[in-house]
C-alpha positions as CSV (number, residue, x, y, z in Angstrom):
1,X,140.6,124.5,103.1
2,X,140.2,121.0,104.4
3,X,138.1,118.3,102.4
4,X,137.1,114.6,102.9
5,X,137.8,111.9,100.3
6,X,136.8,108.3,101.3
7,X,136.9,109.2,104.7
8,X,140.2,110.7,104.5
9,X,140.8,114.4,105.2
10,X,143.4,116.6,103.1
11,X,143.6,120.5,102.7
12,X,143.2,122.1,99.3
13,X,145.4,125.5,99.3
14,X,144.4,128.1,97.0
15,X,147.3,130.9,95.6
16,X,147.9,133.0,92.7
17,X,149.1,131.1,89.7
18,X,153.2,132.0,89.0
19,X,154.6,131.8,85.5
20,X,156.4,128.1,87.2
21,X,152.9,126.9,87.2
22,X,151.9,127.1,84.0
23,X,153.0,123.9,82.2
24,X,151.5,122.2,84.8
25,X,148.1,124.3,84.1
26,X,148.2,123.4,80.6
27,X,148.4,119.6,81.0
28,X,145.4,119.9,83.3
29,X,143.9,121.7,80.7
30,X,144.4,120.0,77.8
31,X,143.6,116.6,79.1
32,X,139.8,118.3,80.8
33,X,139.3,120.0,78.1
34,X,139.9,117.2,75.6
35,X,137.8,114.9,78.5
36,X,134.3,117.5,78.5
37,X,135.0,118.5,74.7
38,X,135.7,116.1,72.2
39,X,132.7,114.8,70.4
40,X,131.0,118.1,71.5
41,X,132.4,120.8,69.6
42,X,133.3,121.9,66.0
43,X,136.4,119.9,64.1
44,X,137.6,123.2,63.7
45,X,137.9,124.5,67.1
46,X,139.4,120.5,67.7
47,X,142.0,121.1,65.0
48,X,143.5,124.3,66.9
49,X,143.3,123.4,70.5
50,X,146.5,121.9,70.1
51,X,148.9,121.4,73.2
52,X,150.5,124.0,71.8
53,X,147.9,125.8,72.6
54,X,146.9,125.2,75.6
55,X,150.7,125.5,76.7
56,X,150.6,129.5,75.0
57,X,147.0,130.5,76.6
58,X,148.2,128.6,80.0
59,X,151.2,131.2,79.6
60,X,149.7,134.5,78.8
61,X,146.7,133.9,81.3
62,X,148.8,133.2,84.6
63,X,147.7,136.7,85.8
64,X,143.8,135.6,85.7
65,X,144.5,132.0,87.2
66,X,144.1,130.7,90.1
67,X,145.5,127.0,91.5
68,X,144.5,124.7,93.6
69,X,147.3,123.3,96.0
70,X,147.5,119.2,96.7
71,X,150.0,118.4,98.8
72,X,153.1,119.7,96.5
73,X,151.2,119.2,93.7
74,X,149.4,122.1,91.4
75,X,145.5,120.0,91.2
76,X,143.3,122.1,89.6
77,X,142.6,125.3,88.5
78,X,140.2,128.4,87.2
79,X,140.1,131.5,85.6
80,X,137.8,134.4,86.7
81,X,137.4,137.5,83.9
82,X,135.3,139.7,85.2
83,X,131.7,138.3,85.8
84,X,132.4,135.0,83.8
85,X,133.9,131.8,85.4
86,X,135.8,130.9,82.1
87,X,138.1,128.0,83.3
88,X,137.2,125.3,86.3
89,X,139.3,122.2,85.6
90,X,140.7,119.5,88.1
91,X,143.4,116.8,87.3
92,X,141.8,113.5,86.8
93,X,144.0,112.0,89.7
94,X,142.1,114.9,92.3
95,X,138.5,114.9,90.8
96,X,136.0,113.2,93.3
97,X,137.9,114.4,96.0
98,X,136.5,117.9,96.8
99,X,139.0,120.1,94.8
100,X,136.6,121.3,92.5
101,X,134.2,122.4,94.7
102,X,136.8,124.6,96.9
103,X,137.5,126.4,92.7
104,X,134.1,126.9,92.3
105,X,133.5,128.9,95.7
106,X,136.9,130.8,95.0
107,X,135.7,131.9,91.5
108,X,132.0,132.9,92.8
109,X,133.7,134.9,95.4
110,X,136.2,136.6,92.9
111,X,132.6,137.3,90.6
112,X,131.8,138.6,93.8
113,X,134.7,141.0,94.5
114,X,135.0,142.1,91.1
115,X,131.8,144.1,91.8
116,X,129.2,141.6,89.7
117,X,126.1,140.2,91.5
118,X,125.9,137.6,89.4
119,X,128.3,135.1,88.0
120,X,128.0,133.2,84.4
121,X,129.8,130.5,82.9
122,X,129.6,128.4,79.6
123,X,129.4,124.4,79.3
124,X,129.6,122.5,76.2
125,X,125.9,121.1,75.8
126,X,127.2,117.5,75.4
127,X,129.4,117.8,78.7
128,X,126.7,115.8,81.1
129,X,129.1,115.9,83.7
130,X,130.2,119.1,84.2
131,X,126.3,120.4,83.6
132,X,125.6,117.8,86.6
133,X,128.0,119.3,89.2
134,X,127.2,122.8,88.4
135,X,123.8,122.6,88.7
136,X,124.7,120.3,92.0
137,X,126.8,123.4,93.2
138,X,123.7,125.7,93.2
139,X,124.0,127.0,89.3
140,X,121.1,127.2,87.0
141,X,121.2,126.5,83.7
142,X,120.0,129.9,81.8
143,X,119.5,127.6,78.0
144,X,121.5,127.1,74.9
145,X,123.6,129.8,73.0
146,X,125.9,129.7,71.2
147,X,129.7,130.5,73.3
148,X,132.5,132.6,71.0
149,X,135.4,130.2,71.9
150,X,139.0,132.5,71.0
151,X,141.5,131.6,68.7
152,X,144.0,132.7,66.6
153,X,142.2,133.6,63.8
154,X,139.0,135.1,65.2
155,X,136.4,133.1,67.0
156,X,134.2,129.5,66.8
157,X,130.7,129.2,68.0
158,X,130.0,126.7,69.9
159,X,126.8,125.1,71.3
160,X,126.8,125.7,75.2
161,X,124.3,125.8,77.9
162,X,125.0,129.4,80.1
163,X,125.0,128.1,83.5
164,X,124.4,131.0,86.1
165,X,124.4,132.1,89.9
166,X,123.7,134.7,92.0
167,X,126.7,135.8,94.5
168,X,128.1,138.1,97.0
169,X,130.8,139.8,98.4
170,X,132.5,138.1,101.5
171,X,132.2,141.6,103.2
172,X,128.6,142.0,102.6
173,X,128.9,145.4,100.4
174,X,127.3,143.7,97.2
């Protein structure tokens, strides 16, 4: 899909993410998460989102990802479970330039295609930027709860704002 950046055009590609890709999905990760996250979570869920971590969950999720081509270069990526757009992250070098927006369509249309009329995701309540672009993109915030962030050891709540959006199949059955 082409985008314009400063009056410069380049294509985003979107694909399947491949076991190769997953280091690569991790860094961008880690650095978003730690980015829209630190300062707005529980020390405890901090201490365990290690790069370790991120490296593991990068790994065992490859089947639920999605990347975002630049160039040669994996930019971004999400990950779609069921009706919840769990992941949207960019590499700081490719934010501003459209890449995010191209994820965020591909996730509402994989909502979509998984059969759900209605797509839901989860943004730390400190993380002013990301509640900015969502609700930029269309999304409305649906309040505060509290989101059951995984770990190794059970689960963490944390304060999040449910962001949501209504969507449909490409092929008009939904």
């Amino acid at each position: 899909m082409g985008v314009q950046s400063a009056g410069k055009a380049f294509e985003v590609g979107l694909r399947r993410a491949t076991d190769a890709d997953a280091p690569r999905v991790a860094a961008i990760w880690l650095a978003g998460w730690r980015d829209g996250h630190l300062g707005g979570v529980p020390d405890e869920l901090v201490a365990v989102r290690t790069p370790e971590s991120f490296r593991q969950r990068a790994a065992d999720r490859v089947a639920d990802t999605t990347v975002a081509i630049v160039g040669e270069e994996v930019a971004g990526f999400i990950m779609v479970a069921g009706d919840e757009v769990e992941q949207v992250y960019v590499a700081a070098e490719h934010r501003g330039r459209g890449v995010a927006q191209v994820l965020l369509a591909e996730a509402e249309r994989q909502v979509a295609n998984n059969g759900y009329g209605e797509a839901w995701l989860a943004v730390v309540a400190s993380n002013a930027r990301a509640r900015a672009f969502y609700a930029k993109a269309g999304w409305c915030d649906g309040g505060l709860f509290d989101y059951r962030a995984s770990t190794k050891s059970g689960t963490i709540a944390v304060p999040s704002h449910r962001y949501l959006k209504r969507v449909s199949r490409s092929d008009g059955r939904g």
